[in-house]
N, C-alpha and C positions, 0 to 999 in steps of 0.2 A: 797527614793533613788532607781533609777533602778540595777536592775542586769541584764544589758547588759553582753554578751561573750565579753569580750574584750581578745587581739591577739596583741602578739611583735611582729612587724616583722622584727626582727634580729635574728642573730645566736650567737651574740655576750653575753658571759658570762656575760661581765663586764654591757650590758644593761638589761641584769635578773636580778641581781643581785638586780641593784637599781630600777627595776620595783617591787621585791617583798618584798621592804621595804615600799611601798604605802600598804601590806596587802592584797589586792585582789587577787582575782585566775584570773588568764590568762594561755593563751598556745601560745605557739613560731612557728613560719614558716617561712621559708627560704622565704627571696623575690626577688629573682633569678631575677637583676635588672642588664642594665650595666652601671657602674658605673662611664664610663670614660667620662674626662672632653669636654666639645664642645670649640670651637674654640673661642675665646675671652670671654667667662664664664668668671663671676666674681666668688671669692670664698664663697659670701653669696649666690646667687644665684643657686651655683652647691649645696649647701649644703640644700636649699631650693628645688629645685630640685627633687634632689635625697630623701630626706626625704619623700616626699610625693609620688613620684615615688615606692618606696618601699612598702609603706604604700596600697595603693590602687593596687600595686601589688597582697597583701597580701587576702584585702579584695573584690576582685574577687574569693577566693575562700572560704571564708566567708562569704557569704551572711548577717548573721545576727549581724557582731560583730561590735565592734570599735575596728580598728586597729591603733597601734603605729606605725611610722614610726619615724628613727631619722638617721642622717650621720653628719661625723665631720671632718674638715679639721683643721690643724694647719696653720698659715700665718704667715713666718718670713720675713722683707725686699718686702712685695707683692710675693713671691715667696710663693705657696702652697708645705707644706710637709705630703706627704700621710706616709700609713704604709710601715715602709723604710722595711721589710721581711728578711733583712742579717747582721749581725753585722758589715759590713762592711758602707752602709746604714745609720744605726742607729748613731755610730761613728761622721760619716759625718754632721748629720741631729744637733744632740748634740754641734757638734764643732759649727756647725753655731749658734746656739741657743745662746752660751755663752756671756756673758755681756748683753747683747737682749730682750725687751719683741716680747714674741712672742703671737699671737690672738688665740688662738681657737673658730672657728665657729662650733656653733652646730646648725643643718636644726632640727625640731619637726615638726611631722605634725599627728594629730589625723583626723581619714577618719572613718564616719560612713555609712557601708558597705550600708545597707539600703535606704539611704534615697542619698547619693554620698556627702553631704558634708562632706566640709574638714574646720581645722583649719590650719595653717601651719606658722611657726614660725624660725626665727633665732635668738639666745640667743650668745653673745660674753663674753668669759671669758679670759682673759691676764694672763701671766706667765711671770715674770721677772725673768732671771736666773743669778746665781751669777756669779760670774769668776771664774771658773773650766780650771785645767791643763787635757792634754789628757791622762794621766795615770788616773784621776780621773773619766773620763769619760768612759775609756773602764772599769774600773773593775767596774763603774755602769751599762752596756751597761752588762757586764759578768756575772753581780750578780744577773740583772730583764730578761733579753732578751724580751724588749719591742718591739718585731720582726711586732707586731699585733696591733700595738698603733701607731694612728696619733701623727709625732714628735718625736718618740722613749722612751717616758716615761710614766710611770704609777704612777700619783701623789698620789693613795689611796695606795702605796708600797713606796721604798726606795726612788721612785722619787722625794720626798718630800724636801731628802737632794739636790737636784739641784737649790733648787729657793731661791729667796732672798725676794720675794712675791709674792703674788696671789690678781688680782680687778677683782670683776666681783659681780653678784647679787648674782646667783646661781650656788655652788661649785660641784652640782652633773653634771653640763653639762661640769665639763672639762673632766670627766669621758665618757659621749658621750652620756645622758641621764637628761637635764634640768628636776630635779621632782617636783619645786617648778612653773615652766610655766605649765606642763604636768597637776598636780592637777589642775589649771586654767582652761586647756582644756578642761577636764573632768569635772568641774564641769558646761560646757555650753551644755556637754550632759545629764546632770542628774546626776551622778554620784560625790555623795556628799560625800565629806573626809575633817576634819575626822567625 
C-alpha cells in the first residue's frame, strides 16, 4: 500500500468530513478556481470540469501528492441549482423541488500531481421530494440554513424529512463527495482500502 500525500481540494467541511471517514491523513487547500458556468455547459460536464479543474489546481502546488477534486450541481426540470446563499433563494429553490425528483451531479476527479494523470468522474444521485407546504419549507429553510448547499438542503441533517426517497448507487455523493467511486480511484493509484 503506498503512502502517497494525498490533498482535498475543497474548503468544504461537509467534503472532510467524508474524506476522513476513509481513515487516511490528508490536508485541504483552497483551489481558487472560477467556477462559473460557460455558455451551453451541460450540467455533467461543468461538474466534470470543475472537478478536475480544482483538483489539478490544487496539485500545482503539490508536487508530490494525489489531489481530490469534486463539484456538485443540483438539476431540477434541466434548470441548474447552485448554492441559493439567502433564504430567500433557498425558499425558492425548495419550492421548485416540491413533488420533483431532482438529479444531483457529483464531477470526482483524483489528479496524481507527479506523473499529470487524472481519473475524472461524474456519479448521479436523484432526490424525490414529497409534497411540502411553504410554511414547511421556510421553518426547514429556518431550522438548517442550507445557504452553502447545492439545492438548499442538507440530507445528512433535517433534510432528510423533505424526501419521499433517495436512487442512486452512492449516498455519500449527494453530500458532494462519492466515497465508494473515490476508494475505486484510489485504488488505481495504489492506495489500497481497506
Amino acid at each position: 500500500m503506498t503512502t502517497r500525500r494525498l490533498v482535498l481540494a475543497s474548503t468544504s467541511p461537509f467534503r472532510r468530513e467524508l474524506l476522513a471517514r476513509l481513515g487516511l491523513r490528508f490536508e485541504v487547500a483552497a483551489p481558487d478556481v472560477d467556477e462559473s458556468r460557460r455558455a451551453g455547459e451541460s450540467p455533467e460536464a461543468l461538474v466534470l470540469r470543475l472537478s478536475e479543474a480544482k483538483a489539478r489546481a490544487v496539485a500545482a502546488r503539490f508536487a508530490d501528492a494525489l489531489v481530490v477534486g469534486s463539484d456538485q450541481v443540483a438539476v431540477v426540470d434541466d434548470e441548474v441549482l447552485g448554492k441559493p446563499g439567502t433564504r430567500e433563494r433557498a425558499i425558492a429553490q425548495l419550492s421548485r423541488a416540491v413533488g420533483r425528483r431532482v438529479s444531483f451531479l457529483t464531477g470526482l476527479s483524483l489528479v496524481d500531481a507527479t506523473s499529470g494523470r487524472s481519473h475524472t468522474l461524474c456519479e448521479r444521485f436523484h432526490v424525490h421530494f414529497r409534497p411540502l407546504g411553504p410554511e414547511q419549507i421556510a421553518r426547514y429553510v429556518d431550522r438548517e440554513q442550507p445557504f452553502d448547499c447545492a439545492g438548499s438542503f442538507k440530507s445528512e441533517g433535517y433534510g432528510i424529512t423533505l424526501f419521499e426517497r433517495l436512487e442512486g448507487d452512492d449516498p455519500s455523493a449527494l453530500v458532494g463527495l462519492p466515497l465508494i467511486r473515490l476508494v475505486e480511484l484510489l485504488g488505481r493509484e495504489g492506495v489500497a482500502l481497506p
